[in-house]
Structure formats: C-alpha cells, structure tokens
C-alpha positions, 0 to 999 in steps of 0.5 A: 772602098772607103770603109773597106780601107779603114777596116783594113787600117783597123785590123793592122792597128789592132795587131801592133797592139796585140803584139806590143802587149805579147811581148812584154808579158813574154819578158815577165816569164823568165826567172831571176837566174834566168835574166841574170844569166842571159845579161852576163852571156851578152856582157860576156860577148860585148866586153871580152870578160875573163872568168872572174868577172863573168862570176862577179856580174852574175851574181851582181845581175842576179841581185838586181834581176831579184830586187827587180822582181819584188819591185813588181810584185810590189806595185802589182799589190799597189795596184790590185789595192787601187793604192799610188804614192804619195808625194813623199813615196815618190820622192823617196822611191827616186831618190833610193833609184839614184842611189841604187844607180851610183852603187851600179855603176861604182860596183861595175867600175869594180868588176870591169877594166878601164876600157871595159867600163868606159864601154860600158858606160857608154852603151849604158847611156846609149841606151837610156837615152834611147829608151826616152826617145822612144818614150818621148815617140810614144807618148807623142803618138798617142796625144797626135790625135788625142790629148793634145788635138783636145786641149789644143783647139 
C-alpha cells in the first residue's frame, strides 16, 4: 500500500512538471506582433483606451514584444556557448533594465489619462509583486527538502 502511494505521488509530481514546462514553451510560440496585439486588446478592456491610444500602445508593445525577443535569442546563444556574465555585464545589464523600466513608464504616463495611469500603474505593481511572491514560493519549495534541509543540519 506504501509503495502503491508513493508511486501515485510520483506519477502526479511528474505531470505538474510536465505541464509547467508546456506552458512556458507555449508563450514562446507567439510573434511579436502577436504579443503585442494581445496586450493592447487587454489594455484595451482594462483602460477603456480610445482609438489613439490603443495605436500608440500598440506600437509601443510592439517595441518591447521585439527587444524582447532579441534578448532571448540573445541569451539562448549565451547559453549554447556555455558563456554567463561578468559582473560588469550584470551590472550593466541591470541598470539599462531600470532604465528601460523609467522610459516605460514616462512613455505610458504619455499615452494614458491621469486615471488611466494611476490604473495602470497600480496593477503594474500589483503584478511585480506578485511574480516575487510567486518566485519566493518556489524557490522555497524547492529548498524544503533539499538545499536547505542539507545545509541546515
């Protein structure tokens, strides 16, 4: 009955995995355009936009959707080459991130109202923290009974 049970436990274990890495390659299937479209549409529904600013936050999305994309590109060719950055890379890397997050949102509180930005802004944060709750979660899962277990005793 024992062995029955962690077979089960397993099998289920085995699945959640599988289905997590499905669903991140499905995100990686869409196109730029495609991205971009489908954040303005959900803009669209959450911001009540008019027809100019739905123009402006495509083509906005559409020029992050592509920057994103090169930056995969770029770090699959980091990682085929075995290659990670150097401290100064990383530092760099992070501070044009924080730069570019700036230029987001002053490009944003452009194309947006007051109370559209406001809006925005606040489920902008929402979700970032939330993304590093869910981060913090998982990597506490994964160190319950591994890392963590090890290095305590």
């Amino acid at each position: 009955m024992r062995t029955l049970l962690t077979l089960f436990a397993f099998i289920i274990l085995f699945n959640v995995n599988a289905q997590e890495k499905n669903v991140q390659e499905q995100k990686h299937l869409f196109t730029p355009e495609q991205i971009a479209e489908l954040q303005t549409k959900k803009m669209e529904l959450n911001f009540d936009l008019n027809a100019q600013q739905r123009k402006d936050l495509y083509q906005l999305n559409l020029q992050y959707a592509q920057k994103r994309q090169q930056n995969r590109e770029e770090m699959k060719a980091r990682r085929a080459e075995n290659k990670s950055l150097t401290s100064d890379e990383l530092y760099q890397k992070q501070l044009q991130r924080l730069d570019n997050q700036k230029k987001h949102q002053a490009e944003m509180k452009q194309i947006l109202g007051e109370k559209q930005y406001l809006s925005w802004k606040e489920n902008y944060q929402n979700k970032r923290m939330n993304f590093q709750d869910m981060n913090r979660n998982k990597k506490f899962a994964e160190n319950r009974c591994g890392n963590y277990c090890r290095i305590k005793n």
